[in-house]
DRENTOR-717969 format. One record per residue: residue number from 1; x, y, z of N, C-alpha, C in turn. Coordinates in Angstrom, 2 decimals, always signed. Each point is the difference from the previous one (the first is absolute). Example, Ala and Ser with C-alpha at 12.3 -4.5 7.8 and 13.67 -1.06 7.14 Angstrom:
REM DRENTOR-717969
<n->1, n.u->+13.19, n.v->-5.69, n.w->+7.80, ca.u->-0.89, ca.v->+1.19, ca.w->+0.00, c.u->+0.90, c.v->+1.20, c.w->+0.00>
<n->2, n.u->-0.35, n.v->+1.05, n.w->-0.72, ca.u->+0.82, ca.v->+1.19, ca.w->+0.06, c.u->-0.77, c.v->+1.09, c.w->+0.73>
//
This chain:
REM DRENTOR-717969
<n->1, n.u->+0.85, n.v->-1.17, n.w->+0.00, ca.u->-0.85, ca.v->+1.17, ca.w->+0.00, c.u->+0.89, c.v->+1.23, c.w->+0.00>
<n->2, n.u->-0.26, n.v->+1.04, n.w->-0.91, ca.u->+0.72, ca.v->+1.11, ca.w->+0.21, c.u->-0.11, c.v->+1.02, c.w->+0.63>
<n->3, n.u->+0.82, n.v->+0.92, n.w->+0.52, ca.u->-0.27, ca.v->+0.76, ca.w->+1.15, c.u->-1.87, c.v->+1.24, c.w->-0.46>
<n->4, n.u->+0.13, n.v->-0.07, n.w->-1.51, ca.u->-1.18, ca.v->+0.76, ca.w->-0.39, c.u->-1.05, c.v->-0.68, c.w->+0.41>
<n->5, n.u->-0.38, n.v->-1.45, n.w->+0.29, ca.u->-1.32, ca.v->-0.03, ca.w->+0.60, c.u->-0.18, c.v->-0.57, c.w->+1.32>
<n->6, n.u->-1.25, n.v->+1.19, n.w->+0.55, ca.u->-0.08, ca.v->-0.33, ca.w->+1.32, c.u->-0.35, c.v->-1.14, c.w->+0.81>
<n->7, n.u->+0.38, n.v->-0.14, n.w->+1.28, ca.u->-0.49, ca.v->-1.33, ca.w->+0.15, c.u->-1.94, c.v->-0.10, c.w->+0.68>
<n->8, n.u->-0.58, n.v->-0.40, n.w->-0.30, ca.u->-1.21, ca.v->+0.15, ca.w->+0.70, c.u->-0.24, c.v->-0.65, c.w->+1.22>
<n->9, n.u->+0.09, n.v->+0.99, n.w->+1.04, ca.u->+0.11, ca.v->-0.82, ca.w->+1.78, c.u->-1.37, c.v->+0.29, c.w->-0.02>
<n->10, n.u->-0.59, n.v->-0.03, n.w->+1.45, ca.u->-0.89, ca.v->+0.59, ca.w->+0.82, c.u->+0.32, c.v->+1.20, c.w->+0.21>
<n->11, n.u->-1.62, n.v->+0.90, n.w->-0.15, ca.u->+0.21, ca.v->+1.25, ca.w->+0.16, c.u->+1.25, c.v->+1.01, c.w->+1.73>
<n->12, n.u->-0.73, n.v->-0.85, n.w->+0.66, ca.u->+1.01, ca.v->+0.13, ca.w->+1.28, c.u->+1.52, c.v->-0.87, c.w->+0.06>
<n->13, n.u->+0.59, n.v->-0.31, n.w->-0.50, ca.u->+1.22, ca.v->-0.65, ca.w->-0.25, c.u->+1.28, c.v->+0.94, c.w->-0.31>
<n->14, n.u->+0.48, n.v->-0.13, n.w->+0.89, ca.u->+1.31, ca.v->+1.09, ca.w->-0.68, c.u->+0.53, c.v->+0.14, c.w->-0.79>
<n->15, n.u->+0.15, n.v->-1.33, n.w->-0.38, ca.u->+0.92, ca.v->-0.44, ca.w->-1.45, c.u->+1.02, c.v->-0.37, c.w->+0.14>
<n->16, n.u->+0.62, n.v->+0.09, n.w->-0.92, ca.u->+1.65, ca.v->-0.47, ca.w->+0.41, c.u->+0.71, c.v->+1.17, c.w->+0.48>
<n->17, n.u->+0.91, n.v->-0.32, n.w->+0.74, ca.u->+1.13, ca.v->+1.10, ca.w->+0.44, c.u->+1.59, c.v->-0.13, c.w->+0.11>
<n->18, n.u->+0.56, n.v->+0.46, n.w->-0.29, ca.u->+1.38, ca.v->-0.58, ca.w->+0.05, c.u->+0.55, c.v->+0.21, c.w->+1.53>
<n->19, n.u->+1.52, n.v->-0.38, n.w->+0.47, ca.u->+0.48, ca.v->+0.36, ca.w->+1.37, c.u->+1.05, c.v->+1.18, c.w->-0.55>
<n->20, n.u->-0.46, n.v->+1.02, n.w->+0.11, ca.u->+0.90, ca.v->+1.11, ca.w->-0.29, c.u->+1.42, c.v->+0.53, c.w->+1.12>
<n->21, n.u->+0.75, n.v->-0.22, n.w->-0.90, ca.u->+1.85, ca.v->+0.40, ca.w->+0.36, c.u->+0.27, c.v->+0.53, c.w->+0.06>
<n->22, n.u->+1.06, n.v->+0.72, n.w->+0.51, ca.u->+0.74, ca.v->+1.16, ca.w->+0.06, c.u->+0.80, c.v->+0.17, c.w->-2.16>
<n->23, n.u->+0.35, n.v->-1.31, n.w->-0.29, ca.u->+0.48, ca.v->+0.29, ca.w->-1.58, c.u->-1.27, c.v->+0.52, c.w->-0.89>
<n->24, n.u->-0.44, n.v->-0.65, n.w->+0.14, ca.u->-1.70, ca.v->+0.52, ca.w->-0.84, c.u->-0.73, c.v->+1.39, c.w->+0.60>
<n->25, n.u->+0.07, n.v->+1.00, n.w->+0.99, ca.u->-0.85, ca.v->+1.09, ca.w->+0.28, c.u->+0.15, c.v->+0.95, c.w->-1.59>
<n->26, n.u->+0.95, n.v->+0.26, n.w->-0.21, ca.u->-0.23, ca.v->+0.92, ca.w->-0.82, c.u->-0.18, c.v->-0.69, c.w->-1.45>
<n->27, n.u->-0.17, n.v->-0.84, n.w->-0.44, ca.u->-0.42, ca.v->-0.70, ca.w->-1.27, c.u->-1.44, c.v->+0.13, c.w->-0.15>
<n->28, n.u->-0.49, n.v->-0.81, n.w->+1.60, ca.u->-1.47, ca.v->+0.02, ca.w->-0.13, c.u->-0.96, c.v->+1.01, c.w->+0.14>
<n->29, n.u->+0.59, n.v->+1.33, n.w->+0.70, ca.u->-0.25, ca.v->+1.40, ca.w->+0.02, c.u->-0.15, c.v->+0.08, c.w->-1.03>
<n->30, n.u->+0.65, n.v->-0.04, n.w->-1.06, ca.u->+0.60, ca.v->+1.32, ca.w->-1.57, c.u->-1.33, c.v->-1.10, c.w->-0.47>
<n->31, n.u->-0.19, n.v->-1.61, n.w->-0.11, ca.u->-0.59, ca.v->-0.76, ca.w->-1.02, c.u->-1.75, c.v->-0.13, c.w->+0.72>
<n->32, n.u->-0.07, n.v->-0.05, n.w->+1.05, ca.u->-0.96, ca.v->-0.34, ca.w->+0.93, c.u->-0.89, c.v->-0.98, c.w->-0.99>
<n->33, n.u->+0.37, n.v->-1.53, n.w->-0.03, ca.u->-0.61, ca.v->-0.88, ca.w->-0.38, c.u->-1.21, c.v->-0.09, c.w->+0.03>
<n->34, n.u->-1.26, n.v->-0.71, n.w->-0.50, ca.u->-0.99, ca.v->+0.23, ca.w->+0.74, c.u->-0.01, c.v->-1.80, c.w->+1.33>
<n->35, n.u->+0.15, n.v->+0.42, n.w->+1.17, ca.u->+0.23, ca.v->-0.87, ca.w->+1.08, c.u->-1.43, c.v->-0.13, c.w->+0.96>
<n->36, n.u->+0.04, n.v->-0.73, n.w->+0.79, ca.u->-1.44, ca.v->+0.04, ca.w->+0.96, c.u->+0.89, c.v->+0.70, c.w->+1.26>
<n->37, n.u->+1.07, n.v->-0.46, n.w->+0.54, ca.u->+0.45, ca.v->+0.67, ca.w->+0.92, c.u->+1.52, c.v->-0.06, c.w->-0.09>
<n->38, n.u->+1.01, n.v->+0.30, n.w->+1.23, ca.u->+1.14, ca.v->-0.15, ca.w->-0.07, c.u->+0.18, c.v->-0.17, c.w->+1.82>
<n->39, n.u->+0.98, n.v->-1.34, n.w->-0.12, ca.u->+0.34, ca.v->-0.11, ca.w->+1.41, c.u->+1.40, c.v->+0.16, c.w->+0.26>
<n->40, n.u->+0.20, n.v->+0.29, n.w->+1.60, ca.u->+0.93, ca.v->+1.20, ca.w->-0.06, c.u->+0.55, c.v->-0.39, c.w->+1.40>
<n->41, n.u->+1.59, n.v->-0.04, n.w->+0.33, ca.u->+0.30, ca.v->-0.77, ca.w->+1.65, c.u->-0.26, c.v->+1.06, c.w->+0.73>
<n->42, n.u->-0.69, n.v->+0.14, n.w->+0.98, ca.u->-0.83, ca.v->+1.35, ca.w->+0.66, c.u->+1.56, c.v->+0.65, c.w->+0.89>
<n->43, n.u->+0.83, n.v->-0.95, n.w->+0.69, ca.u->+0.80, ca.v->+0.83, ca.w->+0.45, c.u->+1.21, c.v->+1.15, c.w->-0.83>
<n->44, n.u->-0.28, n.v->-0.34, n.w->-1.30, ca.u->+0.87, ca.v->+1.04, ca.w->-1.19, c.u->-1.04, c.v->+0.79, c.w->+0.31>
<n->45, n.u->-1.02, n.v->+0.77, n.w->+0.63, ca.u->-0.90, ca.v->+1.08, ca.w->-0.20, c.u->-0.16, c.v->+0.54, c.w->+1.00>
<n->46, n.u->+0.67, n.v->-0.72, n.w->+1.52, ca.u->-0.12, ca.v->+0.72, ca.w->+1.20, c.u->-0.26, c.v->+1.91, c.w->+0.02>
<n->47, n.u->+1.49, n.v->+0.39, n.w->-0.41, ca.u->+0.53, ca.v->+1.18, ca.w->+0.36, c.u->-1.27, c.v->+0.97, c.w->-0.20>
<n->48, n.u->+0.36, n.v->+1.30, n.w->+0.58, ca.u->-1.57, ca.v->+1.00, ca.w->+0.00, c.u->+0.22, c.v->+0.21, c.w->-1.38>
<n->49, n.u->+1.19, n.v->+0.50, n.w->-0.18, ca.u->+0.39, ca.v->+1.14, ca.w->-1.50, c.u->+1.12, c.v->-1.17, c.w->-0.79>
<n->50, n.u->-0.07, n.v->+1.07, n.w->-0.83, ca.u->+1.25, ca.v->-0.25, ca.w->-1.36, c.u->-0.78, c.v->-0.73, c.w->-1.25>
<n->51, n.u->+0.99, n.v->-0.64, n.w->-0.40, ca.u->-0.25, ca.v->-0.38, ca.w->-1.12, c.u->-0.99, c.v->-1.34, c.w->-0.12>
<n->52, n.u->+0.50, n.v->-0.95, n.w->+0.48, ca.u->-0.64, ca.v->-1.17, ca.w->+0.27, c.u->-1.80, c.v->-0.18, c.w->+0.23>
<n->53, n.u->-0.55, n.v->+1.00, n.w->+1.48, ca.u->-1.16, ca.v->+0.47, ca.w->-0.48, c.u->-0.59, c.v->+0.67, c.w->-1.19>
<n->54, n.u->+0.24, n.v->+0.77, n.w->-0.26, ca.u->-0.11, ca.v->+1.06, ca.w->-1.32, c.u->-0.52, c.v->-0.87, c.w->-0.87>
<n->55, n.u->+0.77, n.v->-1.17, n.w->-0.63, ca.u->-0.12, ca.v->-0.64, ca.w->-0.90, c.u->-0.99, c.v->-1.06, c.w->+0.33>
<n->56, n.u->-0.28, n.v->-0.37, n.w->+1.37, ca.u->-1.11, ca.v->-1.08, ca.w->-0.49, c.u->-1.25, c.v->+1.01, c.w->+0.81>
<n->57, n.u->+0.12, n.v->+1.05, n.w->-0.01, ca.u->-1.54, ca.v->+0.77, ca.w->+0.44, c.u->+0.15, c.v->+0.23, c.w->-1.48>
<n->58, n.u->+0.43, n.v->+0.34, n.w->-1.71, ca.u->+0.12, ca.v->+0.62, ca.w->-1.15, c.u->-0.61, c.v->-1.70, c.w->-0.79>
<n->59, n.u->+0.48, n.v->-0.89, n.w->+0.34, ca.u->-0.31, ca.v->-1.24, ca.w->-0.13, c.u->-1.32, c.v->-0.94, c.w->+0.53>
<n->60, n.u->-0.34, n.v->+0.98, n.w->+0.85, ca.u->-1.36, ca.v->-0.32, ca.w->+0.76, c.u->-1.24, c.v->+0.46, c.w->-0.71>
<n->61, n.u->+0.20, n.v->+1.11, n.w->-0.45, ca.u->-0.59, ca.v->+0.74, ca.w->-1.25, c.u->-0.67, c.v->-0.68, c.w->-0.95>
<n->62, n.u->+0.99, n.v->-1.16, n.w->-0.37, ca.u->-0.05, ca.v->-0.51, ca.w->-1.03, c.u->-0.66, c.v->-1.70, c.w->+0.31>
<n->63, n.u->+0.64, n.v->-0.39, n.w->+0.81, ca.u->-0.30, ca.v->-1.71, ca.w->+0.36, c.u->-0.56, c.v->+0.18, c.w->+0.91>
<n->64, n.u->-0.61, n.v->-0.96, n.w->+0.77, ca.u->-0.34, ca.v->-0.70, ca.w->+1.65, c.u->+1.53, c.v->-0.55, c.w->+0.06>
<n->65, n.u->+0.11, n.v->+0.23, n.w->+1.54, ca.u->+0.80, ca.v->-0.72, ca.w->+0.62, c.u->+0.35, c.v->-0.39, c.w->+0.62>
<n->66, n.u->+0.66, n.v->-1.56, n.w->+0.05, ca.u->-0.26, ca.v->-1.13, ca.w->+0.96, c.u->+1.45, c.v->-0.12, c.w->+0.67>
<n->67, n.u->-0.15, n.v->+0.39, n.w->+1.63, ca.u->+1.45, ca.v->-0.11, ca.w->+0.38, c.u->+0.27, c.v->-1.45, c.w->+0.52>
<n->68, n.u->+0.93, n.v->-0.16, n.w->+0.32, ca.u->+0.89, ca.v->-1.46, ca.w->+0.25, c.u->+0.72, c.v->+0.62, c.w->+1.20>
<n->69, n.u->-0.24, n.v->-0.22, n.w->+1.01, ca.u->+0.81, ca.v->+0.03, ca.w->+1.08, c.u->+1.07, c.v->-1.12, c.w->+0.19>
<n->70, n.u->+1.42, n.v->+0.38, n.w->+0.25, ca.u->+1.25, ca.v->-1.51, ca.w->-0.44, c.u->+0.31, c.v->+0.20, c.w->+1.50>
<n->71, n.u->+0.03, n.v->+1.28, n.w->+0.80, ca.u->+0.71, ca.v->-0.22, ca.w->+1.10, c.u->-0.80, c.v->-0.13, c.w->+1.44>
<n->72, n.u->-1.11, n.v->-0.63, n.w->-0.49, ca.u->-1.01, ca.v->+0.10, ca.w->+1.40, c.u->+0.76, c.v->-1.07, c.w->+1.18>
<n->73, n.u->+0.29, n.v->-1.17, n.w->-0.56, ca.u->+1.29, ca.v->-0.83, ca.w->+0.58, c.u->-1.38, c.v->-1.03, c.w->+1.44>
<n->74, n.u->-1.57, n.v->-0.26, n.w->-0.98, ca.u->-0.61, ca.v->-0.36, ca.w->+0.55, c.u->+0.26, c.v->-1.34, c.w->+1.13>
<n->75, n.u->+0.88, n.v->-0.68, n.w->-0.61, ca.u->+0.80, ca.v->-1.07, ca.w->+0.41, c.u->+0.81, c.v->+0.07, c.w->+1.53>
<n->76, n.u->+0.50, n.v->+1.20, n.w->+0.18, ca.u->+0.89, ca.v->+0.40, ca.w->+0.77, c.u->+0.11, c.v->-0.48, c.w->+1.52>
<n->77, n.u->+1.11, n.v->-0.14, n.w->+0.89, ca.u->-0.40, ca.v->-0.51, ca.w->+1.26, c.u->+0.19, c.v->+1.27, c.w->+0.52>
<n->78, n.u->-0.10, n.v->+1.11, n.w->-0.59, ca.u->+0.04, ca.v->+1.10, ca.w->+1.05, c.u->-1.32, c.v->+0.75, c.w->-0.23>
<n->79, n.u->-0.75, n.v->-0.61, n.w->-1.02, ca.u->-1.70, ca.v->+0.98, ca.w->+0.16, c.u->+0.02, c.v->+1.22, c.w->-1.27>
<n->80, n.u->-1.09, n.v->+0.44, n.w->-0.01, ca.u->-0.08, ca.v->+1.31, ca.w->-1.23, c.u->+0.67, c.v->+0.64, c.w->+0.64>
<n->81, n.u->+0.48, n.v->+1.19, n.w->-0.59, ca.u->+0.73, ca.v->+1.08, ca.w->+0.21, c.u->-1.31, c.v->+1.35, c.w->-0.12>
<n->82, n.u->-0.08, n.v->+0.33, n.w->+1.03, ca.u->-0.69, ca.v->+0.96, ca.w->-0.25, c.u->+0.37, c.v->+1.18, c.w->-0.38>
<n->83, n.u->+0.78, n.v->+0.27, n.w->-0.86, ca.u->+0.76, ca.v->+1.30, ca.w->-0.37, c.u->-0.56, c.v->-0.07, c.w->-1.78>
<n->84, n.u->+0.83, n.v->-1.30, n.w->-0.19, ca.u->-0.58, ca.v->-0.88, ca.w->-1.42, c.u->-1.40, c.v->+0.28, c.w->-0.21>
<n->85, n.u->-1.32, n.v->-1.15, n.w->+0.73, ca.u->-0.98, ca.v->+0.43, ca.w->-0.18, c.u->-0.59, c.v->+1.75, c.w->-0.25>
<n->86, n.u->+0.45, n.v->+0.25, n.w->+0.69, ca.u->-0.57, ca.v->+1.72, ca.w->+0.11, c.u->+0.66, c.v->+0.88, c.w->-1.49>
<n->87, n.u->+1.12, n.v->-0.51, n.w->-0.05, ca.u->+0.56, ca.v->+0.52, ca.w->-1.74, c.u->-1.07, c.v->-0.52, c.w->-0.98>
<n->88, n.u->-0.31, n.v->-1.27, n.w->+0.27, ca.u->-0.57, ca.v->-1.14, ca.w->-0.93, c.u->-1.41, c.v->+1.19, c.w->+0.00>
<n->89, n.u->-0.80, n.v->+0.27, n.w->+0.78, ca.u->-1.25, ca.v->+0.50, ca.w->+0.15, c.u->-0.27, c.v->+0.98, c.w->-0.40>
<n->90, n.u->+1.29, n.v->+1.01, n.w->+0.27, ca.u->-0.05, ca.v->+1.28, ca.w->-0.75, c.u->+0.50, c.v->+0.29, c.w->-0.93>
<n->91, n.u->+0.69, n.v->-0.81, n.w->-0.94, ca.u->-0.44, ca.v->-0.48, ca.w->-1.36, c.u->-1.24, c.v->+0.05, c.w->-0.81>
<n->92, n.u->-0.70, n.v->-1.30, n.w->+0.92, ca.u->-1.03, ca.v->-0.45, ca.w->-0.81, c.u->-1.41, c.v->+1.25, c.w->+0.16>
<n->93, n.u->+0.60, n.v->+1.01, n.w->+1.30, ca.u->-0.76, ca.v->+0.99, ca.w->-0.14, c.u->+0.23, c.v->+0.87, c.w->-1.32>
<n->94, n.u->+1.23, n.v->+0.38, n.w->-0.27, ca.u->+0.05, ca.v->+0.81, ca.w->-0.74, c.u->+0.11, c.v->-0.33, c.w->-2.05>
<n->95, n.u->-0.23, n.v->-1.48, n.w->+0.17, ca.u->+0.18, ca.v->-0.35, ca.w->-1.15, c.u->-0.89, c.v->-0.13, c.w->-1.05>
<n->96, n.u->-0.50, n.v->-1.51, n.w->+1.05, ca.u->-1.00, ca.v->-0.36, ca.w->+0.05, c.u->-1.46, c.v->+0.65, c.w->+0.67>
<n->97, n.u->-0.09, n.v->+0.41, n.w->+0.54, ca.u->-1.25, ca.v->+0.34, ca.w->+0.46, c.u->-0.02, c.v->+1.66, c.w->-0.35>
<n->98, n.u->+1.22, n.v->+0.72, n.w->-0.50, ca.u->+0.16, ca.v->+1.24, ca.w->-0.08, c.u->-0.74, c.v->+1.12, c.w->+0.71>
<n->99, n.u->+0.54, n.v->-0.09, n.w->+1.39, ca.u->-0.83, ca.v->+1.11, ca.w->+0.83, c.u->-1.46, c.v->-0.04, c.w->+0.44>
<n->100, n.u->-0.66, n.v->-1.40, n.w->-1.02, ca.u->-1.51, ca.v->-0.12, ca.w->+0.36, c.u->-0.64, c.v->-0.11, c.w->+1.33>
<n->101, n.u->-0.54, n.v->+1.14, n.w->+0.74, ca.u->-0.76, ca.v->+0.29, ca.w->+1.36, c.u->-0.66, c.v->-1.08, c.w->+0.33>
<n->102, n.u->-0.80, n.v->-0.92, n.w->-0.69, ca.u->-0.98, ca.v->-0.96, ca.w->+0.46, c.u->+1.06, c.v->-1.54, c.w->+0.25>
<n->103, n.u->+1.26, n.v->-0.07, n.w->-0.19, ca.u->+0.82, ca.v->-0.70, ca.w->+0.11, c.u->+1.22, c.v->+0.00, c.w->+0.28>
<n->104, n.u->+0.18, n.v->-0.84, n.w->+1.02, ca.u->+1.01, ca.v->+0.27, ca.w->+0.75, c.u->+0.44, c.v->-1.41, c.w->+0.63>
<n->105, n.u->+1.73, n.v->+0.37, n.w->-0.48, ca.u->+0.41, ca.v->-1.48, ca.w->+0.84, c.u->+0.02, c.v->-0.43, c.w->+1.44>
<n->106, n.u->-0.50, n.v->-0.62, n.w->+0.41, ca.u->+0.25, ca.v->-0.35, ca.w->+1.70, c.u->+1.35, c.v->+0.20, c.w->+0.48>
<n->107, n.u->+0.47, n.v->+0.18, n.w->+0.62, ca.u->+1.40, ca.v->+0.37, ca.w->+1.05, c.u->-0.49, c.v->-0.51, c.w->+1.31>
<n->108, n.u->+1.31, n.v->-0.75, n.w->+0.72, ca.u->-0.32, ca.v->-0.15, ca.w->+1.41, c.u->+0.57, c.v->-1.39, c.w->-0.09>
<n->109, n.u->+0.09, n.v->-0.93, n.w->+1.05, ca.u->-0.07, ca.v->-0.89, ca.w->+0.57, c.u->-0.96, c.v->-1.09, c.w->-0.65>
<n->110, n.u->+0.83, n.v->-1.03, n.w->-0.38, ca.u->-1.62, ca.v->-1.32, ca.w->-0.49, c.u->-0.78, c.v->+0.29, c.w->+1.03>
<n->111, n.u->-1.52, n.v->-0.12, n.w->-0.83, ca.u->-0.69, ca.v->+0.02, ca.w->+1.27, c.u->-0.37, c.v->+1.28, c.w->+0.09>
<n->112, n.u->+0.17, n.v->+0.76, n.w->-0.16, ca.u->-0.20, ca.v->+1.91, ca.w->+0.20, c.u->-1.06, c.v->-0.09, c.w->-0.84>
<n->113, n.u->-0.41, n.v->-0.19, n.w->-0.98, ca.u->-1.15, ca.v->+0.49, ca.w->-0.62, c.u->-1.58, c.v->-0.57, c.w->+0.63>
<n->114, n.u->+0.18, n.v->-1.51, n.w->+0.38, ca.u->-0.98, ca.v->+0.18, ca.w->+1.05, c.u->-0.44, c.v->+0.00, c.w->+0.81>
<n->115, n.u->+1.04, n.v->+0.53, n.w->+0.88, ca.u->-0.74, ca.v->+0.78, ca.w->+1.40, c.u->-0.30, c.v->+1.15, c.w->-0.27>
<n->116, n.u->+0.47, n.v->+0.73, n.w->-1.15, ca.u->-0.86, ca.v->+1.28, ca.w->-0.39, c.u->-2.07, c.v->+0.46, c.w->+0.00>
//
């Protein structure tokens, strides 16, 4: 099948998405394929500023996007890191959910959301 015809999903289906790299940002910027989303290792996006944000809030524009958390280290014998999580969250605030008032990630302690 060639990249000219589309594939027919379900209307709610993302589609395909590639795992977008640090070698590929500016290829897929200049070409912007047509993609369903792009997934992305969430800790390359921590920082408040620079460049790194810039480009996937300019990229957000364009795709949905699905982060991959690599360093949650769920496994761990020392527990989440709550420093991690809270980067992880305010991320997905500002990415994903972009500032939206009616949504909001939980913060706190497992367990914190319901004793609320």
């Amino acid at each position: 099948m060639s990249m000219s015809h589309a594939l027919h999903l379900h209307p709610h289906s993302p589609g395909v998405g590639v795992g977008w790299r640090q070698p590929h940002y500016r290829e897929l910027m200049e070409r912007r394929p047509g993609l369903g989303f792009l997934e992305v290792h969430a800790e390359n996006f921590f920082a408040d500023g620079g460049a790194a944000p810039a480009l996937l809030q300019s990229a957000r524009e364009h795709y949905e996007i699905s982060l991959h958390g690599v360093g949650l280290a769920l496994g761990s014998a020392a527990g989440l890191d709550p420093w991690h999580l809270d980067q992880l969250a305010r991320l997905v605030e500002r990415v994903i959910l972009c500032g939206c008032p009616t949504m909001r990630v939980l913060r706190g302690r497992p367990g914190a959301a319901a004793r609320r």
